[in-house]
C-alpha positions in Angstrom: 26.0 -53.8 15.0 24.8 -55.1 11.5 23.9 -51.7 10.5 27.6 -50.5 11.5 29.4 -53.3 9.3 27.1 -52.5 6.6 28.2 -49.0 6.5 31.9 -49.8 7.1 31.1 -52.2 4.1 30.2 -49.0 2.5 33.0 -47.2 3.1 35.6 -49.6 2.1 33.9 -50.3 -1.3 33.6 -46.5 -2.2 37.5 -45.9 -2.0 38.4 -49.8 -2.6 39.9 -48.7 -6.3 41.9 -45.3 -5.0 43.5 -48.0 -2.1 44.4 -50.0 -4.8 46.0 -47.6 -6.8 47.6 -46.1 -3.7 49.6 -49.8 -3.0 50.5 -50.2 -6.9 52.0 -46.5 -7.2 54.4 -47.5 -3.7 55.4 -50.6 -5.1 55.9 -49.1 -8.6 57.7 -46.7 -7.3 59.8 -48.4 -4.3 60.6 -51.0 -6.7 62.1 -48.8 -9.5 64.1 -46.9 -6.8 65.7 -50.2 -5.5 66.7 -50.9 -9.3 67.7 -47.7 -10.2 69.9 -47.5 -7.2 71.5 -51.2 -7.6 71.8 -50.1 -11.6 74.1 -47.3 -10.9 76.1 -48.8 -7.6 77.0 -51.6 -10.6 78.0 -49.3 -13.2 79.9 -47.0 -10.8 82.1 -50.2 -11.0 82.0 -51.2 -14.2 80.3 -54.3 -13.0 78.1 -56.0 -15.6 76.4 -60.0 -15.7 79.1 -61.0 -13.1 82.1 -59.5 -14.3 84.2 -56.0 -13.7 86.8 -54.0 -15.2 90.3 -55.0 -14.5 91.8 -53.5 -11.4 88.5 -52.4 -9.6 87.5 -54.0 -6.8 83.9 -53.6 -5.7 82.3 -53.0 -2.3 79.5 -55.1 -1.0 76.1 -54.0 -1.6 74.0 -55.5 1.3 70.1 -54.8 0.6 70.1 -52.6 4.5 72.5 -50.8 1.9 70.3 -50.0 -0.6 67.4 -48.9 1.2 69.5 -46.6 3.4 70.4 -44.7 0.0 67.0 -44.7 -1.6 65.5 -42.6 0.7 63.6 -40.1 -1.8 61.8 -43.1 -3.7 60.1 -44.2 -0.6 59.8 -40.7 0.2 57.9 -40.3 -2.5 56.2 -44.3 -2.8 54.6 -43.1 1.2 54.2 -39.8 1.0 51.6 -39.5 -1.8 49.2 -42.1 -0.6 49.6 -40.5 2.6 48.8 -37.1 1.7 45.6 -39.0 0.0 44.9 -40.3 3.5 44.9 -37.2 4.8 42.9 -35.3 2.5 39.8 -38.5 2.8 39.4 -37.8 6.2 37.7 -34.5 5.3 36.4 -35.7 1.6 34.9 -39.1 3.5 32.2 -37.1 4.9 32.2 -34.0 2.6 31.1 -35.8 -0.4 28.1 -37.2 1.0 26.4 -33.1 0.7 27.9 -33.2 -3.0 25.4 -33.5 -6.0 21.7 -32.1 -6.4 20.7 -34.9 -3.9 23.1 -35.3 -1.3 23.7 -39.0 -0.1 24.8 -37.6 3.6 20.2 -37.1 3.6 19.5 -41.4 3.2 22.8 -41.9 5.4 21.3 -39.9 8.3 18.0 -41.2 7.7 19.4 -44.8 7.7 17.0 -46.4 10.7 19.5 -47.8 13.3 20.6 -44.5 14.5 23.4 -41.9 13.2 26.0 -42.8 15.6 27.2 -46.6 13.7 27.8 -43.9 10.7 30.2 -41.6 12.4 32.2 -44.4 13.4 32.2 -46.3 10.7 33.9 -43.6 8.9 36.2 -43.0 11.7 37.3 -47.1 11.3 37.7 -47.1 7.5 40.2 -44.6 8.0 42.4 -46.3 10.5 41.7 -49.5 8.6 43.2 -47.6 5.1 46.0 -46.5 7.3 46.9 -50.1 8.5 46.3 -51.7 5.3 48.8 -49.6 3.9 51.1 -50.2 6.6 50.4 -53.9 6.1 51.5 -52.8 2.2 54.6 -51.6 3.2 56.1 -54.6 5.2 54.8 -56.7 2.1 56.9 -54.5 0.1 59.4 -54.9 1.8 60.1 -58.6 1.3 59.1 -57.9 -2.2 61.9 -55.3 -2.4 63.9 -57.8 -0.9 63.5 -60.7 -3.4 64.1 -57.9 -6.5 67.9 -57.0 -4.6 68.4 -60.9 -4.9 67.1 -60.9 -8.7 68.6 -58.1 -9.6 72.0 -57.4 -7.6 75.6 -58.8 -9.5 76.8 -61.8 -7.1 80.0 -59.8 -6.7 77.5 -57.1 -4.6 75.7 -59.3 -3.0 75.9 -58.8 1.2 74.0 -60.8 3.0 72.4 -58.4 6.1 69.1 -59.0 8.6 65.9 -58.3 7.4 65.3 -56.0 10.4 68.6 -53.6 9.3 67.3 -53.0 6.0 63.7 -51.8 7.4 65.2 -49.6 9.8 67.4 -48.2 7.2 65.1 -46.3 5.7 64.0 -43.1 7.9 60.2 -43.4 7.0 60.3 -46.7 8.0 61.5 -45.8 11.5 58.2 -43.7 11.5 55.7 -45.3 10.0 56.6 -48.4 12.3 59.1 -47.3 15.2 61.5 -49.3 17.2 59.8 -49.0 20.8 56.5 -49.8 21.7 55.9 -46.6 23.4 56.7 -44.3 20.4 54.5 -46.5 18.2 51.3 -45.5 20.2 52.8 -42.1 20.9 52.9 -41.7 17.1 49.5 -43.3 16.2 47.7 -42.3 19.4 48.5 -38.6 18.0 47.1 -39.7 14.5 44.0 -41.2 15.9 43.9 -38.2 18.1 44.1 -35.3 14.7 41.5 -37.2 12.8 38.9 -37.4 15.7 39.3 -33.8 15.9 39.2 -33.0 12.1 36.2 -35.1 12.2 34.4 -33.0 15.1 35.7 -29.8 13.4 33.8 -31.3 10.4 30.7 -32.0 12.0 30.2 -28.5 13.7 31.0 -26.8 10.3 27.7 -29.1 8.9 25.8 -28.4 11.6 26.1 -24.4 12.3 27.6 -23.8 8.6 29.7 -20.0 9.1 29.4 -19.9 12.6 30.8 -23.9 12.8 33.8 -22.8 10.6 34.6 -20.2 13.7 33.8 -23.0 16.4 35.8 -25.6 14.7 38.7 -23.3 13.8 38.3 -22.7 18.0 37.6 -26.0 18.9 41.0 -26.9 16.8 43.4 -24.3 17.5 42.1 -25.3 22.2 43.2 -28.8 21.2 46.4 -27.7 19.8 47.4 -25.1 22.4 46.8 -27.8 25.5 48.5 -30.6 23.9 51.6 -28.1 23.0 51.7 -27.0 26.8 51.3 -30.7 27.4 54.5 -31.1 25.5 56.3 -28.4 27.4 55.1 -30.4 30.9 58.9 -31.8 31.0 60.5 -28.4 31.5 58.5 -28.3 35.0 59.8 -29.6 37.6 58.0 -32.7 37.4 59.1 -36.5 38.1 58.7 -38.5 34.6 56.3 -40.5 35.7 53.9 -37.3 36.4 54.9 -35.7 33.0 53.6 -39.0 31.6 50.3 -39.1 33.6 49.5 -35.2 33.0 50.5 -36.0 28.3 48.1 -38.6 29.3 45.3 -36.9 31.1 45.0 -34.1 28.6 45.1 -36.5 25.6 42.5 -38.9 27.3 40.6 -35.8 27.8 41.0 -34.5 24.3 40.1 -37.8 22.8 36.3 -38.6 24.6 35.7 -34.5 24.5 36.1 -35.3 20.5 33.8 -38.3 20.5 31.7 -37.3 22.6 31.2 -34.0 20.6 31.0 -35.3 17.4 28.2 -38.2 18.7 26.6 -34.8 20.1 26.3 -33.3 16.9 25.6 -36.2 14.7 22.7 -37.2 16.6 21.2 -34.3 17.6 22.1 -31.3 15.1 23.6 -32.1 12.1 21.2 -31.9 9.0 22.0 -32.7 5.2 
């Protein structure tokens, strides 16, 4: 267990500054949306240090308001860092063969076994992913205190913290309403990345012929969690469409682990 927080330690140090740039570009940019937007709903009215034109009468500006029409900044302030995410889960162990003496040789050699590195890897990522969602509710209140700094009092709305999070469409995503679609949509996360890693791993350890396999291995996945999907249009009661999603992705998820442990211990070379 030491040797597995020492290589999670690891992990987390190597992309430490790239998470940290990640969080200051979405609150860079989420904050500079919120002002930008609040900037121009003023001006639209003539509205400047507390007072307006004659004759125009403003509309309330609640902050649920604001976020609801700043949809491309956190657009862009989320989708960036997680495109980043997305692209580490195949540089995190692809840059370990990189140089003239490849680091992936003193990780496998590590005594204490290869299997506390593969998931060590496979829990920095999630951790990245939760830190960031961590980010984002932060942001939020930070957002929040800039619509009270920076908003004329004849805006100002008062409106529930909850409305403005939910106004935003990304938000609904990245941290849904129900339960339910909360591990639907992160159980399908933590589904792709276990099989991007095992696609990984037979690519390093058969080289061409692993590109094939994993390309196989990948597009198998994919076809039974699409017919998965499609197991409401039988007719099924919902409670057996639920257990047959459930099956196949139970299935699909300790075939990837069990895979990947496979070739990490046994195959895999640097």
């Amino acid at each position: 267990m030491r040797h597995y927080f020492k290589l999670l330690a690891l992990e987390v140090r190597r992309f430490r500054w790239i998470m940290v740039g990640m969080m200051l570009y979405t609150l860079v940019v989420e904050c500079a949306a919120v002002a930008i937007d609040i900037h121009n709903f003023a001006n639209r009215y003539g509205i400047k240090e507390g007072t307006r034109e004659p004759g125009v009468v403003p509309q309330s500006y609640s902050f649920a308001d604001v976020i609801g029409n700043t949809q491309g900044g956190f657009a862009l302030g989320i989708f960036i860092p997680v495109a980043v995410l997305v692209a580490y889960v195949l540089v995190i162990w692809y840059r370990d063969w990189f140089g003239r003496h490849p680091f992936a040789f003193r990780q496998l050699m590590l005594p204490g076994g290869r299997i506390p590195l593969y998931f060590a890897k496979l829990t920095a990522i999630f951790l990245f992913v939760f830190s960031m969602l961590a980010l984002q509710l932060v942001a939020m209140a930070i957002l929040k205190l800039e619509y009270a700094m920076v908003t004329p009092e004849l805006l100002k709305e008062p409106s529930r913290f909850t409305d403005a999070m939910y106004a935003s469409e990304i938000f609904k995503l990245l941290l849904p309403l129900h339960f339910s679609q909360f591990l639907t949509n992160y159980g399908m996360g933590f589904l792709g990345v276990l099989l991007v890693f095992a696609g990984i791993l037979l690519e390093r350890s058969y080289r061409i012929r692993g590109i094939v396999l994993a390309a196989l291995y990948l597009a198998l996945n994919i076809t039974l969690l699409v017919l998965a999907s499609m197991s409401n249009e039988l007719s099924l009661y919902p409670s057996e469409t639920i257990a047959v999603c459930l099956t196949i992705f139970g299935l699909e998820v300790a075939g990837a682990i069990w895979l990947s442990l496979k070739l990490i211990t046994r195959k895999i070379s640097a």
